[in-house]
N, C-alpha and C positions, 0 to 999 in steps of 0.2 A: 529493356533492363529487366534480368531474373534474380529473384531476388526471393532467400529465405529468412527469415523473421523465428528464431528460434528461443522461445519460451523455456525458461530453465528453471520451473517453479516444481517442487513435490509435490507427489498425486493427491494426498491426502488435504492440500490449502484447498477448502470452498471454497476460501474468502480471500485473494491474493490484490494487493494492488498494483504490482508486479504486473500477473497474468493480467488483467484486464486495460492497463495502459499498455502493454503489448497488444492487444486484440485491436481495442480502441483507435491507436495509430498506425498498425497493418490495414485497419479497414479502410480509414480516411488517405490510404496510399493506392489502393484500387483500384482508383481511376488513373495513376499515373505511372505508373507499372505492373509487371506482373509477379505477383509478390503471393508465396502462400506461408501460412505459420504450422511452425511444428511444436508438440510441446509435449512433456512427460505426461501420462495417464495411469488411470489402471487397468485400462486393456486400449488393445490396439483400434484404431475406429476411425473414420474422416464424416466431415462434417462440413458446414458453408454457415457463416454469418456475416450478412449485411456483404453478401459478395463475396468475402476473404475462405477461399480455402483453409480446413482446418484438420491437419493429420495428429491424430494420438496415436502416440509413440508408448508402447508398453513401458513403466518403469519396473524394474526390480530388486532386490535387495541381496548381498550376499548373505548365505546361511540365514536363509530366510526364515525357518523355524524361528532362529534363534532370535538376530536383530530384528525380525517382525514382530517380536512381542517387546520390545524397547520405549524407553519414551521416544514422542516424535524428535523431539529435541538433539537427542541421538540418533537415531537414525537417518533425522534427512537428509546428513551431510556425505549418505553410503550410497543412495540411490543410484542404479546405472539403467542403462538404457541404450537402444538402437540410434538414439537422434543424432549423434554423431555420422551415421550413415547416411541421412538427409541431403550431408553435403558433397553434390555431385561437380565433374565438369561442367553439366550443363549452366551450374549458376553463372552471374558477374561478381554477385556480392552477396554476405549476410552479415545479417543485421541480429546479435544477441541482446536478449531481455532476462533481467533479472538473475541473480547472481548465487543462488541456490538451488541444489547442492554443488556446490562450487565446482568439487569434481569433476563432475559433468559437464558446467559450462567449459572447465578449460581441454578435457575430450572434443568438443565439438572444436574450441579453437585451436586444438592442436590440429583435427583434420586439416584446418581449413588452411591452415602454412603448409599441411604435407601436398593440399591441391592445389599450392601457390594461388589459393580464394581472399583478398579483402577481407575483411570483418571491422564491422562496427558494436560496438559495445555501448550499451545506455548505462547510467548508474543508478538505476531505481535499486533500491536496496543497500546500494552499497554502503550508506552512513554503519546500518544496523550489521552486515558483514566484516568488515571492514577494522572492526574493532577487537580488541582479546575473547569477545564473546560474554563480557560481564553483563550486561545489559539483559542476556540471559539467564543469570542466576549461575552459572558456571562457575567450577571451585579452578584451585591450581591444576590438578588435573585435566579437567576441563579445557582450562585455557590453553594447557599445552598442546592438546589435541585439536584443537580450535587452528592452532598456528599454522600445523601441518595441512590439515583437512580444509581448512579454508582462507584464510591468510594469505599463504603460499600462494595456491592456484588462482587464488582471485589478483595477486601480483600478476602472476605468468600472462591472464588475460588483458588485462588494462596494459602492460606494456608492451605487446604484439597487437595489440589492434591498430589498424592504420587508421582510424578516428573514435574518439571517444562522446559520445552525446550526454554533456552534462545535464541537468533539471535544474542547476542554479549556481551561479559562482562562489556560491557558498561550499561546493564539494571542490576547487581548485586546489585548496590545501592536502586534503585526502588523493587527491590523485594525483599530485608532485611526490606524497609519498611511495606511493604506489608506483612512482619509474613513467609514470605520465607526463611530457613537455605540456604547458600550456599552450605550444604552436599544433599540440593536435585535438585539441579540446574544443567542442561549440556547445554555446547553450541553447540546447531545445528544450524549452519544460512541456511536462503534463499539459496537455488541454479537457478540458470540461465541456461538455454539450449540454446547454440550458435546458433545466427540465421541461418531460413534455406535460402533456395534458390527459391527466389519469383518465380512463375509462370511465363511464356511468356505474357506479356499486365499487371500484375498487377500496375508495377511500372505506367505507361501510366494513366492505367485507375484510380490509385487514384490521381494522381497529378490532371489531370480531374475534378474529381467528389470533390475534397478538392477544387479547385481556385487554386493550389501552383504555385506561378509562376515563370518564368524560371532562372536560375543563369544570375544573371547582378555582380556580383562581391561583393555584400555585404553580410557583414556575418549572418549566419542563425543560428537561437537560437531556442531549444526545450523547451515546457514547456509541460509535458504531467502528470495530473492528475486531480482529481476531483477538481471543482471551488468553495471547499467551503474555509472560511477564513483562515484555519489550514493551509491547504496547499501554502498560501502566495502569490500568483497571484496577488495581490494589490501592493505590495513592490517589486515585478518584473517588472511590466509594469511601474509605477513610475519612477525606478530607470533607465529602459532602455530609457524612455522620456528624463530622467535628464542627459543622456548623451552628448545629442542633434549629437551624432555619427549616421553615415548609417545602419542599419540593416533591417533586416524581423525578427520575430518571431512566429511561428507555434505557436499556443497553442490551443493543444489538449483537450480531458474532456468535457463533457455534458453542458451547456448553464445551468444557473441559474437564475429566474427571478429575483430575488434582484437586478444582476445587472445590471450596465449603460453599456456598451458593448460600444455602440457609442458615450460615452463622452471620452474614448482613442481613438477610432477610429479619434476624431475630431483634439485631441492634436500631433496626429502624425507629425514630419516636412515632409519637404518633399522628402527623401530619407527614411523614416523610412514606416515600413509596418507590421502589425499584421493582422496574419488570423486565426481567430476561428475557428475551424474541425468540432467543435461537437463531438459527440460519433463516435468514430472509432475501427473499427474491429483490430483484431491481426497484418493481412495481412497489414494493412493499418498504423497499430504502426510502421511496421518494415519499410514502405517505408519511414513514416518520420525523422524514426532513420538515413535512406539512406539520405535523404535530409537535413539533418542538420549538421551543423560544429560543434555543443557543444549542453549540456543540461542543461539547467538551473533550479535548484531543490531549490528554496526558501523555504521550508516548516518552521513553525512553531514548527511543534511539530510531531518526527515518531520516527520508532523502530530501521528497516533495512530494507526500502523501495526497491522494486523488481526493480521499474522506474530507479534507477540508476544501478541497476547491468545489466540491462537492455541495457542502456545506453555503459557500458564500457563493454557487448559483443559485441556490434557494431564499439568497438574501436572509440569512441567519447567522449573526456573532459569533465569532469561533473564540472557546480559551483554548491554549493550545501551549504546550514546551517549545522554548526556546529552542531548538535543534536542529540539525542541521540546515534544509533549504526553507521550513516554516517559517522563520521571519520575511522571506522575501514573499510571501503570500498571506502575512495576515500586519494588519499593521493598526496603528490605537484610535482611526478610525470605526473602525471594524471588529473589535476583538480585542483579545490581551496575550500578552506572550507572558510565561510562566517558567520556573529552572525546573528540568524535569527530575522526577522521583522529589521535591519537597513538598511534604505532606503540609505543613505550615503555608507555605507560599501558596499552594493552593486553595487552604481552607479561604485565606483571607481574598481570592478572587475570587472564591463561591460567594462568599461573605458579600460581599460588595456589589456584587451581579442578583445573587436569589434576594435578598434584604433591601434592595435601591432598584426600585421601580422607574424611576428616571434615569438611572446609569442604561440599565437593560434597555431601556427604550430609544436611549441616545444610541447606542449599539449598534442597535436591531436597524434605525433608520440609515447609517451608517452602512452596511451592509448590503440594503436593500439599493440605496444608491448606488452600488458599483460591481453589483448582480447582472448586469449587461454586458459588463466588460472585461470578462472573462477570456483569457487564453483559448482557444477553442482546437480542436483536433482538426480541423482544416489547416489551420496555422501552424500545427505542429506538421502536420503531415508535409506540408510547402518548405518548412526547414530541413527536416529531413531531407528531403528529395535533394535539397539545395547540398549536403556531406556526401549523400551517395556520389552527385554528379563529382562534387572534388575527389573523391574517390577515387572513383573511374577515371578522370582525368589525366 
């Protein structure tokens, strides 16, 4: 079985969780076909990880002058690229991840009906696509062009795929809209692989090279993903202000010029501490998983974000937004589920988590218990295999 795995993330995400649950389950597919991933870059390159062939595919922009100096938010939805070319006769099947720049995804599935090729489509993403684009801050304008630019083609693909790999029965509704039977739907969610065992110095050297600074007794809150609006970062730091409780909060993900960075900096009391990381390596995810007491997942708008399963293989408390497939992966064992963007609703489970030492710790043990039994990329990668074959079938 040949098989491409076609990544449809923009060049510019460091931090995608799209791209990386595409990487993660091409890999743990490896042994059981022959399967290589292609994905948008900024220049052309091949590469190998953990076995899995990896072809970067130049991305480009029309009138690049011009939309190159755009916000990303703007632009990502223009992106085009050679990946459409990817899909030859010689394949059986492909397999698409992630659903941005939308355009591009449905270029490749248009090949792949003109090469009378299968295609599978996963829905990572799609909660946050899939919607008017508000979630982004996007005016009427915006939304209209949302419709066309990604709406649309993200229809065209979900109802030509001859299977669709959901992450949780929680996207069933969205993909009935979308022209999707439930007779062509499976649930394969995300897997997680249990952290490993950091190096001798690593722990050292990232608390170092980050600023983290040492355990004084207050509680430490994770936020780790990219800092655009979807993800909620505004309604977190807010809320953790409006506490006027003692904490730190890590918050990881890339620096964004839009924003004020040091107008929270300034509103801090004076037990309270937020340290921005910047872009952080793997190695350097897992020491801050070590170094925190919970994870804090405000987002707006996701599918079945990796960050939290992430989170509770480290055996750490996740608060998190009610949305879309997040309740089927955190539940009042474990965590708390939140409505996302209320800044209230969330002060009060800061409130309750940084201020009750004994809720946190009922949590935390909570957590730690069911830190083994994690979905894992093997499993995913065995379901998988399991659509291809009906596929091909």
């Amino acid at each position: 079985m040949k098989v491409l795995a076609a990544a449809i993330v923009p060049p510019h995400m460091d931090v995608s969780g799209g791209l990386r649950a595409a990487i993660a389950l091409s890999t743990a597919l490896v042994p059981h076909c022959s399967i290589e991933l292609a994905r948008l870059a900024k220049e052309d390159g091949r590469s190998c990880v953990g076995g899995l062939p990896i072809r970067d595919v130049k991305a480009r922009l029309p009138l690049n002058g011009l939309v190159g100096r755009m916000p990303n938010k703007v632009r990502t939805p223009l992106y085009r690229s050679a990946l459409p070319d990817c899909v030859t006769e010689k394949l059986d099947l492909v397999h698409l991840h992630n659903p941005m720049p939308t355009l591009e995804m449905a270029r490749v599935a248009k090949r792949c009906l003109e090469l009378d090729k299968p295609y599978a489509v996963s829905t990572h993403g799609f909660v946050e696509v899939a919607s008017d684009g508000s979630s982004y801050g996007l005016g009427p304008t915006g939304r209209l062009a949302w419709r066309f630019l990604v709406t649309r083609p993200l229809r065209y693909v979900a109802a030509n795929a001859s299977r669709v790999l959901a992450l949780s029965p929680a996207e069933f509704p969205l993909l009935a809209e979308l022209g999707v039977p439930e007779k062509k739907i499976d649930v394969v969610p995300n897997g997680i692989d249990l952290p490993a065992v950091l190096a001798p110095g690593i722990r050292e050297a990232t608390r170092s090279r980050l600023g983290i600074p040492p355990r004084d007794g207050r509680p430490r809150a994770l936020f780790l993903a990219n800092h655009t609006r979807n993800k909620g970062l505004p309604v977190l730091i807010e809320a953790m202000l409006e506490t006027r409780l003692p904490f730190v909060l890590l918050a990881g993900g890339s620096p964004r010029a839009e924003i004020d960075y040091d107008a929270w900096l300034r509103r801090c009391g004076p037990d309270q501490e937020i340290l921005f990381t910047g872009f952080v390596t793997d190695e350097e995810v897992s020491v801050l998983f070590e170094e925190a007491d919970f994870f804090a997942f405000p987002t707006l708008a996701d599918t079945y974000p990796l960050a939290v399963l992430e989170a509770l293989a480290h055996g750490k408390p996740v608060l998190a937004s009610r949305v879309g497939g997040i309740p089927y992966q955190v539940d009042e064992d474990r965590g708390r589920l939140i409505e996302p963007g209320d800044v209230a609703a969330w002060r009060q489970a800061l409130a309750d988590v940084l201020g009750d030492g004994a809720s946190l710790s009922r949590l935390t043990e909570g957590a730690r218990a069911s830190a083994g039994s994690c979905y894992s990329w093997e499993n995913a990668a065995s379901s998988a295999l399991d659509v291809y074959r009906k596929i091909l079938s």
